[in-house]
N, C-alpha and C positions, 0 to 999 in steps of 0.2 A: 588183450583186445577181444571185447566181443565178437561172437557169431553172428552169423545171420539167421534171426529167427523165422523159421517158417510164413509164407504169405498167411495161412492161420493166425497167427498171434497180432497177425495187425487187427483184426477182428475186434470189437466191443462186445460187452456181454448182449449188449440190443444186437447185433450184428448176430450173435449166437443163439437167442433166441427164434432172428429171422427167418437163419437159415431152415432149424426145426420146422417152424411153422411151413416153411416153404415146402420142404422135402414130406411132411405132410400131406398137403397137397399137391404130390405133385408135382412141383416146381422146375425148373430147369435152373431158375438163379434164387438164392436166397439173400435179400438185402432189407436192410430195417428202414421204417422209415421216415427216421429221423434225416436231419439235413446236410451238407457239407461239413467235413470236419473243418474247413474256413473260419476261422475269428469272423469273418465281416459275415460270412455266410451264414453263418449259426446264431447270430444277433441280429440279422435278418429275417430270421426263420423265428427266433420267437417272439418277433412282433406277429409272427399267423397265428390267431388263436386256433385256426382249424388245423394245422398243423401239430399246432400242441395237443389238440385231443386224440389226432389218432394216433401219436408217441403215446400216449398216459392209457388210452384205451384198447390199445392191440391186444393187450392178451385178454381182452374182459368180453369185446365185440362178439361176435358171431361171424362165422365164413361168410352169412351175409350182407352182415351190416359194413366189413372190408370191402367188400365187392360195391358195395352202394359208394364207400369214401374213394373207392379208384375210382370208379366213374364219373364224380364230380370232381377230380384231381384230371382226371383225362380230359373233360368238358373245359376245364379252366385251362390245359396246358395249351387247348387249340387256341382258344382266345388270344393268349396271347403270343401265340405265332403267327398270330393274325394282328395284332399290336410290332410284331419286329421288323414285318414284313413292309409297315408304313418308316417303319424309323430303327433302326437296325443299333443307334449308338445309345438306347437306355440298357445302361449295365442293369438295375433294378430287377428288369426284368428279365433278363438269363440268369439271377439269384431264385429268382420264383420258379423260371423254367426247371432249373437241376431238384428245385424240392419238390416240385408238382412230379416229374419224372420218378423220382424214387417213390413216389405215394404212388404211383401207377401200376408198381411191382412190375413193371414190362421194360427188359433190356432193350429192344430195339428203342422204345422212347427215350433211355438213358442214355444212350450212344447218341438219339439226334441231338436230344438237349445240350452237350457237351459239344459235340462239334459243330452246332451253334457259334458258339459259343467261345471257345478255343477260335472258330474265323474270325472273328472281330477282334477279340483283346487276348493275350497273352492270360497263361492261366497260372496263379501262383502256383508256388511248392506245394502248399495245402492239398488244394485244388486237385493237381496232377496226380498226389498223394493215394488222394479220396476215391475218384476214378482209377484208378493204375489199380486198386487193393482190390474193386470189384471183379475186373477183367478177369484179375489172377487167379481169382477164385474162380471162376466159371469158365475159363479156355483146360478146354480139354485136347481137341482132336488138336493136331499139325496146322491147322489152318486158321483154327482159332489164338493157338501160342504165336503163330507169325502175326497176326493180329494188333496182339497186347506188345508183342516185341516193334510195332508199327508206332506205338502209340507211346512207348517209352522213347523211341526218337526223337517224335516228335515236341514232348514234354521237354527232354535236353535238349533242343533248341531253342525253346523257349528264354530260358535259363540257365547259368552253370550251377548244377544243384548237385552236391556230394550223396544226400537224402534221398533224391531220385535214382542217381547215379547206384548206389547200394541194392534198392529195389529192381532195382534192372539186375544187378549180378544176382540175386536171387533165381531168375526167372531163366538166366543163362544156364543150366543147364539142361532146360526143355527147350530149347531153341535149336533149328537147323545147325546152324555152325556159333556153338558156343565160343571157341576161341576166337573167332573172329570180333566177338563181342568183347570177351575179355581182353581182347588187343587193342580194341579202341577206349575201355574204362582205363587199363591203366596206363594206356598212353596219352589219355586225357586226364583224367582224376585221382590218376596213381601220381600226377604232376602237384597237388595241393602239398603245399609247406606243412599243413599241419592234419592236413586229414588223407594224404596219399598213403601213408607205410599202410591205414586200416585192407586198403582194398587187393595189395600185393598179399598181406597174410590172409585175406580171404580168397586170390587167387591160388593159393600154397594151398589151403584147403581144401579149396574144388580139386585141383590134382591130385590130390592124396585120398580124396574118396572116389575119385572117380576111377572105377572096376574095370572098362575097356581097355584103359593104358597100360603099355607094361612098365615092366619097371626099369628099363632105359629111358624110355619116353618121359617117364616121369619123373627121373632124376637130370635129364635134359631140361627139363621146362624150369624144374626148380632150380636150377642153375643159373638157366637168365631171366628170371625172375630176379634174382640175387642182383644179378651183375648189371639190370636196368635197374632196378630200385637203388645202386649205390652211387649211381650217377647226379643225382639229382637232391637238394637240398632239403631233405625232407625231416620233420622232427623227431628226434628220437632214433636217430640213421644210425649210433653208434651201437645201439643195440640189434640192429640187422645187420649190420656189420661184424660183430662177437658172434650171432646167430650161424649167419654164413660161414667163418671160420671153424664153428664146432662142427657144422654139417659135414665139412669138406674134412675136417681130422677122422671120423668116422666113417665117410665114406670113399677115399681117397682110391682105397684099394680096388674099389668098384667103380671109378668111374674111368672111364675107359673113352667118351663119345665125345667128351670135351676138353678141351687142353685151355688151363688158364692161365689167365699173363699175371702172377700178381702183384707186378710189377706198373701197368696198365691200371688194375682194378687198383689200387692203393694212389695212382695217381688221380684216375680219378676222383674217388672218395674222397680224398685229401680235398682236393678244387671245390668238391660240392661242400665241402663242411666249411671250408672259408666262406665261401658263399652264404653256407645256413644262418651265419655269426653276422651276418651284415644286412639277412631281410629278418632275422628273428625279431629284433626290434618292433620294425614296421609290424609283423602280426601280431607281437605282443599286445601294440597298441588297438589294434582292429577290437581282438580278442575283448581286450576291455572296456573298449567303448562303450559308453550308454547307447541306448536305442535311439535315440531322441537326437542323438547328434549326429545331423545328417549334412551339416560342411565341413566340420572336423572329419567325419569319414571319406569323404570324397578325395579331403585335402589329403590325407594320409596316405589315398591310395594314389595319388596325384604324384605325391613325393617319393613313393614307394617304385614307382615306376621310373620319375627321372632316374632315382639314383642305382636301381636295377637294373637299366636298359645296357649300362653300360659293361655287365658282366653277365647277367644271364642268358640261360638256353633260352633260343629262338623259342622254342615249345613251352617251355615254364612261364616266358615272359606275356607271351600269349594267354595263355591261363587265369595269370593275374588282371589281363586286361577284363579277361570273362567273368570273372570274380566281381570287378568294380563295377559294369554296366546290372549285373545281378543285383548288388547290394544297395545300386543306385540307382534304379532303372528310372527315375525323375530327376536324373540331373542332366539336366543337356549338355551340361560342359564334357561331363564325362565320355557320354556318348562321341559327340564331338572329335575329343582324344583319340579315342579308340578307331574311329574312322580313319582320320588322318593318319595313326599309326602303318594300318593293311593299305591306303595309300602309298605313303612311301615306302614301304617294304616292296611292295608289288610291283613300284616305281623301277626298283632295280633287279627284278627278277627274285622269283623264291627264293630262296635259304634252301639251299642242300639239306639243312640239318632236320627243316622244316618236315614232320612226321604226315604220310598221307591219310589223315583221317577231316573226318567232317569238319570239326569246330576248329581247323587248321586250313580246311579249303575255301573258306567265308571271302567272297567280295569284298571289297567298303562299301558297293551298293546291298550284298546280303545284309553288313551291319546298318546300314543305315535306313533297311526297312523293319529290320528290330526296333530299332531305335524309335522310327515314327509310330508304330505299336502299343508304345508306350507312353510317346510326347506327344498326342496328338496335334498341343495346341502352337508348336515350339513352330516359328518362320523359319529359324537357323537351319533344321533337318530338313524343311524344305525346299529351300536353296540349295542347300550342303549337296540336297538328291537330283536336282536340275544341272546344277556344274557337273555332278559325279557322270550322270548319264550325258554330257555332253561331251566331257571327256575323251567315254567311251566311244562316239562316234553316233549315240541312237538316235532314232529319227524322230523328226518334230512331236508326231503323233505319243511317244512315249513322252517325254516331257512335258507335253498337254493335259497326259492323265495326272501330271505328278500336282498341277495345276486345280485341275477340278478334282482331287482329292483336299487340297489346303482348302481351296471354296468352299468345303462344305462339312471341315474340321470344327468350327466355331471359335475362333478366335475373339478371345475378348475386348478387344480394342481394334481400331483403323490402323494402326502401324505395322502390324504384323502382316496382316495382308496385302497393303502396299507394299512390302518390301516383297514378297513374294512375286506380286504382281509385273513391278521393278524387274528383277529378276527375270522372269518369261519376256517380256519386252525387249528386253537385252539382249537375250538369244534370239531373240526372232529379229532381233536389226544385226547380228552376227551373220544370220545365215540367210539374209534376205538378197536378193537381187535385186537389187533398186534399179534396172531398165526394163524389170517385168512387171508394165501396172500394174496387174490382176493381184502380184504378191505387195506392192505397195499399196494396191487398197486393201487388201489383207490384212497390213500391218494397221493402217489406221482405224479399222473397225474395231479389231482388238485393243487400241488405245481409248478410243470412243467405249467398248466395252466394259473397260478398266473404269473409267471415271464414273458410266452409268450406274455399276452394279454397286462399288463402292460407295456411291452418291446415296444412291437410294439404301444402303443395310444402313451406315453411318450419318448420314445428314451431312450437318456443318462442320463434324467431328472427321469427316471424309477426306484423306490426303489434307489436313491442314495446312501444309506448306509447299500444295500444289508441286509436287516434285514430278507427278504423271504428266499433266501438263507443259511442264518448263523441259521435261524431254523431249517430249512430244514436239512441242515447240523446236528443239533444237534441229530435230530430223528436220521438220518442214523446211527449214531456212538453210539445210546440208545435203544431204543425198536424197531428200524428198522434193524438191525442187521446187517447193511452194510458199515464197516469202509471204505473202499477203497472209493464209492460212497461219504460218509463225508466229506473224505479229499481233494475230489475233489473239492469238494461244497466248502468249507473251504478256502482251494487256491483259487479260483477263487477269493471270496468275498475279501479275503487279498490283493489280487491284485487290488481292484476298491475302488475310493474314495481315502482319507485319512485313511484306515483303517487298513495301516499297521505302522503308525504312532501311534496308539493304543494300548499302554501297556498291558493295560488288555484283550483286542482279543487276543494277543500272548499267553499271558497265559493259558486262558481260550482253545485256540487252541493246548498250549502242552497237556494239562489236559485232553483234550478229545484221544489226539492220544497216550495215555500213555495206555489207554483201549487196545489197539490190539498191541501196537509196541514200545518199550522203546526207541529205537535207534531211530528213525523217530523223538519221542517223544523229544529226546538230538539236533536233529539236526536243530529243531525250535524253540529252546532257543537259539541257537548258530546266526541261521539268523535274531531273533526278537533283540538279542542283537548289531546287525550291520546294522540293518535297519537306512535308512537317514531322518532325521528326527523322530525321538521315543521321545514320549510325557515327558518320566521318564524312561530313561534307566536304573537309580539305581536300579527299583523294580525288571527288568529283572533280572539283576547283584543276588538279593536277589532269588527269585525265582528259578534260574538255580542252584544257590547251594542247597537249600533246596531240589531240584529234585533229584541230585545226592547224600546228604547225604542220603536218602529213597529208592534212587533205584542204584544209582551206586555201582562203585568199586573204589578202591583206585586209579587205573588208571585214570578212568574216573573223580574223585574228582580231583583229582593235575590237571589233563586238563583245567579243571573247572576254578579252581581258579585260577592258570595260566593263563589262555588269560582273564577270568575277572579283575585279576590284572592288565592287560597290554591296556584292554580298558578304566579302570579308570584312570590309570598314563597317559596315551593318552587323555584321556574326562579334568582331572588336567590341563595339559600342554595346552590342545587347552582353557582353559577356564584362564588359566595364560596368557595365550599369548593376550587373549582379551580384559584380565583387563591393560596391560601394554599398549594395544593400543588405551582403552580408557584416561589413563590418559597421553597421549602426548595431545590429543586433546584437553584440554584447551589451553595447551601453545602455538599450532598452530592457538585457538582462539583468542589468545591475541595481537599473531603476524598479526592477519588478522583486529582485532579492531584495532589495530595501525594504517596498512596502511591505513581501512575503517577511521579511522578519519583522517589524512593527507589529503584522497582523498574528503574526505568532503567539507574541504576549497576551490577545488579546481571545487566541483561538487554543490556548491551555485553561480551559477554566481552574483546574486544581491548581494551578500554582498561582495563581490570581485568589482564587478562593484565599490559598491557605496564606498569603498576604495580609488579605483583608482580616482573615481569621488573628493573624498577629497583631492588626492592629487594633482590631476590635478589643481585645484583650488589655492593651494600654489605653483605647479610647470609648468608652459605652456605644457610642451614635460614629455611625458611618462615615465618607463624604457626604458632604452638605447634609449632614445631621439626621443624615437616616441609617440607623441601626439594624442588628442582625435581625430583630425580630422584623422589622421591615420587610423584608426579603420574603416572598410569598415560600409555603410548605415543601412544596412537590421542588421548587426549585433547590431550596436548600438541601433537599435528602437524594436528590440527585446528585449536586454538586460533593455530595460528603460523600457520596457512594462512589464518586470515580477518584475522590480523595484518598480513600483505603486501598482502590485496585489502584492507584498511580504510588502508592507509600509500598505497596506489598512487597516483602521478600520472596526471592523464589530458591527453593529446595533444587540447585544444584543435583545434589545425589539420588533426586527420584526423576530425573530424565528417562531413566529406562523403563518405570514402569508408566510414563505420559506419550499419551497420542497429542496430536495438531488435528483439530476439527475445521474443514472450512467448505464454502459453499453451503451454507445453512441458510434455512429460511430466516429471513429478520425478525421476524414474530414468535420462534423458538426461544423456550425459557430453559433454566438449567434442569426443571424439571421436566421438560417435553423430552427433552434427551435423553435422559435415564425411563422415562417411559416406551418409547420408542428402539431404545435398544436394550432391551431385557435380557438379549444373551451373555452380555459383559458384564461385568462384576465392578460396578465404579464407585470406588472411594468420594468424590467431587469433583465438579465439572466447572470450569471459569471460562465464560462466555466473554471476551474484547468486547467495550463497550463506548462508543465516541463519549462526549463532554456532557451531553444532551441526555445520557445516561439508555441508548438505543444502542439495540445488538448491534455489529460491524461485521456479522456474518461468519464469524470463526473465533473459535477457542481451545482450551485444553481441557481433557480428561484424563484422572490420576487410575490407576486398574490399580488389584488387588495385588496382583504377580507377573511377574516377564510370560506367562504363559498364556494371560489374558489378555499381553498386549499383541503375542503373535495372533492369536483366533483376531484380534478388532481389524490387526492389519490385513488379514484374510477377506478382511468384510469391505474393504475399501470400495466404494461407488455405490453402496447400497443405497438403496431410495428412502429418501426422508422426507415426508410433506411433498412428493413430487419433484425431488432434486435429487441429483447424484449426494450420496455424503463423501466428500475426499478423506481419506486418513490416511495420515502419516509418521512417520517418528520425528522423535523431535531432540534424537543424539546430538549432541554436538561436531563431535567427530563423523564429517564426510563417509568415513570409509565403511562408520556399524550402522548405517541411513538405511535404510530402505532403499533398493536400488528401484527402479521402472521396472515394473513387471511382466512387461509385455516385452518381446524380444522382436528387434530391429532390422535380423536376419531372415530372408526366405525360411519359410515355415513350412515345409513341406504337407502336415499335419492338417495343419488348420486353412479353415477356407475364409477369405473374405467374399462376406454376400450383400449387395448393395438392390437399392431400387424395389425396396419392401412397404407392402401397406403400410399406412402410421397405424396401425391396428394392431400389426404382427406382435405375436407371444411368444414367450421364449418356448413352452408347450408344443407351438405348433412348429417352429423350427425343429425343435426337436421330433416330430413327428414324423418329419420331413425328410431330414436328412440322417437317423435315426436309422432306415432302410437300409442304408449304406455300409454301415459300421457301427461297433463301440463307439459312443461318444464321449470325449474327455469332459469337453465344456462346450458351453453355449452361450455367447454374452451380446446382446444386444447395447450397441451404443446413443446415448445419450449427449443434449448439449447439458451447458451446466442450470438453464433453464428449467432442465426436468422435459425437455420437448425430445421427443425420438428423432434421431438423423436417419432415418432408413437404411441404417447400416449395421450388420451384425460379424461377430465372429463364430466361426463355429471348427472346434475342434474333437479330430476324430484321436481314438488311441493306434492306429494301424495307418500308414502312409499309404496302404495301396486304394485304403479304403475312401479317403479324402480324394483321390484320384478316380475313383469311380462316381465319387457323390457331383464331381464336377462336370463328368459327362451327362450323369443324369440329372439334375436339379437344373444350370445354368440353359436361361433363355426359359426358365418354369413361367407358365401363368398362375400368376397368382392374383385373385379380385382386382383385375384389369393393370395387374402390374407385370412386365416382362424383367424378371429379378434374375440378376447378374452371379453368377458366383465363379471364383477365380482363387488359385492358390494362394495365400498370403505372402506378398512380398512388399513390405513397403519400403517407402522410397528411403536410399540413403541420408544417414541427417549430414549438414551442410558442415565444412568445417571450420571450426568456431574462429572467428572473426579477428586480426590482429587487433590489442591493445589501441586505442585511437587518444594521441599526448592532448590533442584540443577537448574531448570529450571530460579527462581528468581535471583539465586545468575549468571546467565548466563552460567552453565554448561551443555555440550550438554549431552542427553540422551543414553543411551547404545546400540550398534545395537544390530540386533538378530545376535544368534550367527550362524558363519559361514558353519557350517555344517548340518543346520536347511533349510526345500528344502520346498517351497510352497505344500500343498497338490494337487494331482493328479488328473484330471477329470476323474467320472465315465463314464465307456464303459461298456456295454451290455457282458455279457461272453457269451461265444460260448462253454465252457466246458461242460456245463449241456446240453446240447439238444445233444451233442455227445453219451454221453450214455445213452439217454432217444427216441433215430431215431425210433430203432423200435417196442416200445411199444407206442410211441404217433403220428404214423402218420395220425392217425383218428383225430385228436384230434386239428391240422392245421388249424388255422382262418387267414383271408385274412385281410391284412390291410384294415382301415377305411381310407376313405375321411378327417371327421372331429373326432371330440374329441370324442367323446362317439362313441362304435364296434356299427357295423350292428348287432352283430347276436340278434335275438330274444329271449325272455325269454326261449322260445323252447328249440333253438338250447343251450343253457346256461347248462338246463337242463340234456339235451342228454350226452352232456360233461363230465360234471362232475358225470355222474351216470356210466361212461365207467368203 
């Protein structure tokens, strides 16, 4: 196992240079001034041209012309601290902040930059790296080492980082109370399966150089050191095991201060090494993972832990959990996990075994403000943190902030925020006194609040299925006391969406107006049972009668069942009449296959031609004595030319080096094709061509070698004449096809950006988000017109970095367009459809039935704020610009306290 190399060797030779120049002059710190050692960072950085000049020109400049490039590095870093100060959530510019800062050569600007910086978002490993190597170098006195020892804290809270973790034991022995530190490294990260044993033989190390200890002390420490690292399933344990045995034959004679059980330590050992054989697995696969697979990893630690939990240390298991939110820190589900786990652990009181160090003393509310850290955009951590705190006992005012934090997260769609919103409502009908007005108009401002704000970010996209409303509604007509007010709510919500096509809203809506009005009650079964389109009119039919045997009169029952009889015999008859209209339509089938086959004969020209061609041959002159030569030019060399494509054999065994061309313009010749795509090597190209001897829009091209056919397959949607070109193979065998190249699953990587100029270029995408990170790919999509859908993909090669470009880009203006961008996850495909016997046997399918009406788009009601004018005119927020309100956590506040 290697050492720990000196906080020196983290240095670059730019770094070595710096420092010279800096001591030079003077300096107090010497740093270069190049950028982040960040992947996103440093791809960042050299899109600054001016950045790159004073890397390539440090040593050539002059002390003054340096001094000129700080000053307009410091003129720029204030700018944009006067840019964070409006809008706090563009990561872009905390990448620019950390380069400007190092171009400034002045640590106090390094340090604000950073903890900036660090308050808003979690800072990678990199990052932490990058920073933590400066500190080390430049903390000298006690006050500055507690300092850097402040800030390695804080980085492992961030993160469970082993990286970090290492650099911190470096630093442990200039610290106040080094043990202390080394107590909490390897009681934390002495815990990793495969990277624990490094940091025990680095703590062996630090005792053995360190000069204060004597030498009891020091064969005390390396004792349990021994005897905690055998406890624990860690790799390669059998050779600290052999290790500690030689130690102990050698020094047997001399130890004297500790009595060991080895009776004890072998049982242990033994336990942890069964152990080791049962997660070795699980890390194996981690280990080998690709980068790119980011639900296979999740699932692995997913599984890793069910089937852990049920044998490991409290403390190991822990670990693993900090492991998975680290290597996953965008997957909410994980997060999730791990919450619920310090849940119910906590549920039942700590774990005795449980070690009292930090990353062991964590809330599920500490995890679950990591967690939002990370997810900004996730409803779930926002709820998950509203229940947690409620829990707990805290008071509205806390759950309020958890409130106007989601508000102003940017969430890409109306559902997330409604469900949030949902949520807070909930609690505040939990904990409301409904005989104290003041608190029930409380509540209803903030419901009024809910639809307004909602209303106006989203439009008609706003609660679609009015579920604010329909609660809202339910309080009025329960412990709000306000039927009239309900009903109004009620109607409204029936009227938006599809939601009077809803059996059970019907009901659920007599059931509530039966509370104040029997008759009201009668007259919205009457309308739900004639509503156009109803999901299950029969339940209505059932329901209306059970209403009136419980509440009616004998009058009102005969009503009842009268016009319910007369909508069944009616609902009978229009569903008699459908079935009689479906079965004409085979026989209309068969008359249409008739003439379709007639017209067949007549819609093959080549086998007609090649007829007449036989008969011409026994007969000189035609029917009715017109001959071949009869037959105008251009017709006949048509006709002969789909007679050769319709005669041709096809080369079975050169499948593998043919593509499928389709979507082609119809004006494409076999020669525009091989003009057009010049990078391919094509043997010949056969264009499908109808009877009329006119392209059909697709054909085959033969390549020179299977290596030509992968680059064409490469090339698939390239633009041809203004159209995607589709290519594909044309194997026979399913299994050697070309599969869909685009992956189905959340994509952590890549981002979908919608709501783009039809102008937009791939150039300037890239320019754009370019900032952020390495970019893998950049694909703008297309209909097969050739017309742009304003929708692109754009993929980064770093997953934190696509995570940044989403804070900063989405809700961008771009030439009067607010473009959306959101992680790639599209929608699950649907699962494939059972075999249908009528469809085989060529029987057409049933239509819907005729009195069945498309659902309805939701509109904004104007009901509610009619009777809500002059209790909430305080209460008025101004439209937003973009997606997420202006108003401040402040003004949030104010609001909802009215």
């Amino acid at each position: 196992m290697s050492t720990l190399a000196p906080p020196s060797a983290m240095l670059t030779d730019e770094d070595s240079l710096m420092n010279e120049a800096a001591q030079l002059q003077d300096e107090t710190v010497g740093m270069d001034d190049g950028g982040l050692s960040d992947e996103d960072i440093v791809l960042a950085e050299q899109r600054e041209t001016s950045n790159r000049a004073v890397n390539d020109d440090f040593n050539d400049n002059s002390d003054d012309d340096d001094m000129d490039e700080a000053e307009k590095a410091l003129l720029e870093y204030k700018n944009i601290i006067k840019e964070l100060d409006i809008n706090q959530y563009v990561y872009e510019k905390y990448i620019q902040l950390c380069r400007l800062a190092h171009a400034t050569d002045d640590l106090d600007i390094i340090r604000e930059a950073y903890s900036r910086f660090s308050a808003v978002y979690p800072l990678s490993q990199e990052l932490w790296l990058k920073y933590l190597s400066i500190e080390m170098n430049v903390a000298l006195s006690p006050k500055e080492v507690e300092f850097v020892e402040t800030l390695f804290r804080k980085a492992l809270a961030d993160y469970y980082s082993t990286a970090i973790a290492v650099e911190f034991a470096a630093l442990a022995p200039r610290c106040a109370e080094p043990d202390k530190i080394w107590q909490e490294l390897l009681g934390t990260y002495g815990l990793h399966c495969l990277d624990g044993q490094q940091f025990f033989k680095l703590y062996r190390e630090y005792v053995a150089s360190h000069g204060t200890m004597s030498a009891e002390s020091k064969q005390e420490a390396y004792i349990k050191s021994y005897l905690q690292e055998l406890k624990y399933p860690l790799f390669n344990m059998e050779e600290s095991y052999i290790e500690f045995k030689v130690f102990y034959e050698k020094n047997k004679g001399q130890i004297t201060t500790h009595e060991i059980s080895w009776e004890l330590l072998d049982q242990n050992y033994f336990k942890a090494k069964e152990h080791q054989h049962k997660i070795l697995p699980f890390e194996q696969n981690l280990k080998e993972l690709d980068l790119k697979s980011y639900r296979e990893r999740a699932e692995i630690y997913i599984n890793y832990i069910k089937e852990s939990d049920k044998f490991l240390d409290e403390n190991v298991l822990q670990t693993v959990y900090e492991r998975m939110v680290a290597d996953c820190c965008l997957n909410i589900d994980c997060w999730l996990t791990y919450i619920d786990f310090i849940m119910y652990r906590d549920a039942y009181g700590r774990p005795e075994e449980l070690q009292d160090l930090p990353i062991f003393q964590q809330t599920a509310v500490d995890v679950n403000k990591r967690a939002l850290r990370n997810c900004t955009w996730s409803e779930k951590l926002y709820v998950k943190y509203m229940l947690l705190l409620e829990q707990l006992g805290k008071s509205r005012e806390d759950v309020q902030e958890v409130l106007e934090s989601a508000m102003t997260a940017g969430f890409q769609s109306a559902e997330p925020a409604v469900a949030v919103w949902m949520e807070y409502l909930t609690y505040l009908r939990r904990h409301l006194d409904f005989e104290n007005e003041n608190e029930c108009d409380i509540l209803r401002k903030n419901f009024n609040l809910a639809w307004t704000i909602l209303g106006q970010q989203w439009g008609v996209l706003a609660d679609c299925n009015c579920e604010i409303l329909l609660f809202w509604g339910r309080l009025e007509y329960g412990p709000l006391r306000d039927a009239k007010r309900g009903k109004e709510l009620w109607t409204t919500a029936m009227e938006s969406a599809d939601n009077a096509t809803r059996s059970g809203l019907w009901i659920e809506f007599a059931q509530l107006e039966l509370r104040s009005d029997l008759e009201s009650a009668r007259k919205l079964y009457r309308k739900a049972l004639h509503s156009p389109g109803l999901d299950n009119a029969l339940v209505i039919v059932s329901a209306w009668e059970r209403f009136e045997r419980c509440n009616g009169t004998p009058k009102t029952l005969s009503n009842c069942t009268k016009e319910c009889a007369e909508f069944l015999s009616q609902h009978r008859t229009e569903k008699s009449t459908f079935k009689s209209d479906t079965n004409v339509i085979p026989k209309s089938n068969k008359g249409t296959k008739r003439k379709a086959t007639v017209a067949t004969d007549s819609a093959v020209p080549g086998k007609k031609l090649k007829a007449e061609l036989l008969k011409k041959d026994a007969h000189p002159s035609g029917k009715d004595g017109v001959g071949i030569g009869d037959v105008p030019k251009s017709k006949r060399v048509e006709s002969a030319a789909f007679k050769e494509h319709e005669n041709q054999e096809i080369d079975l065994a050169k499948d593998h080096l043919r593509i499928f061309l389709s979507n082609l313009d119809y004006s494409l010749t076999e020669d525009d094709i091989r003009t057009n795509l010049p990078e391919l090597k094509i043997v010949n190209v056969t264009l499908i061509r109808s009877g009329n001897g006119k392209s059909r829009g697709f054909g085959y091209a033969e390549l020179v070698n299977e290596a030509e056919v992968e680059k064409a397959l490469a090339m698939d949607r390239i633009s041809l004449k203004g159209r995607p070109l589709y290519i594909s193979s044309v194997l026979r065998d399913k299994e050697k096809r070309q599969k869909f190249k685009y992956s189905d699953d959340l994509e952590p990587k890549k981002l979908f950006v919608k709501s783009l100029p039809h102008d937009t270029t791939k150039e300037e995408l890239e320019e754009i988000f370019g900032a952020f990170g390495k970019l893998q790919d950049v694909r703008l999509v297309y209909h097969k017109s050739g017309k742009f859908k304003n929708i692109a993909y754009v993929e980064f090669q770093d997953e934190s970095a696509a995570g940044k470009a989403v804070l900063g880009v989405d809700q961008l203006e771009l030439r009067s367009h607010t473009i959306s961008v959101a992680i790639s996850a599209p929608p699950p495909k649907p699962c494939s459809a059972p075999i249908n016997p009528s469809k085989l046997l060529g029987i057409s399918t049933k239509r819907s039935k005729p009195f069945e009406q498309k659902p309805r788009m939701s509109l904004i009601p104007t009901v509610v704020r009619k009777q809500l004018t002059t209790s909430t005119n305080d209460v008025s927020s101004k439209p937003t610009n973009g997606a997420a309100p202006t108003k401040t956590n402040e003004d949030f506040r104010k609001l909802l306290q009215k």
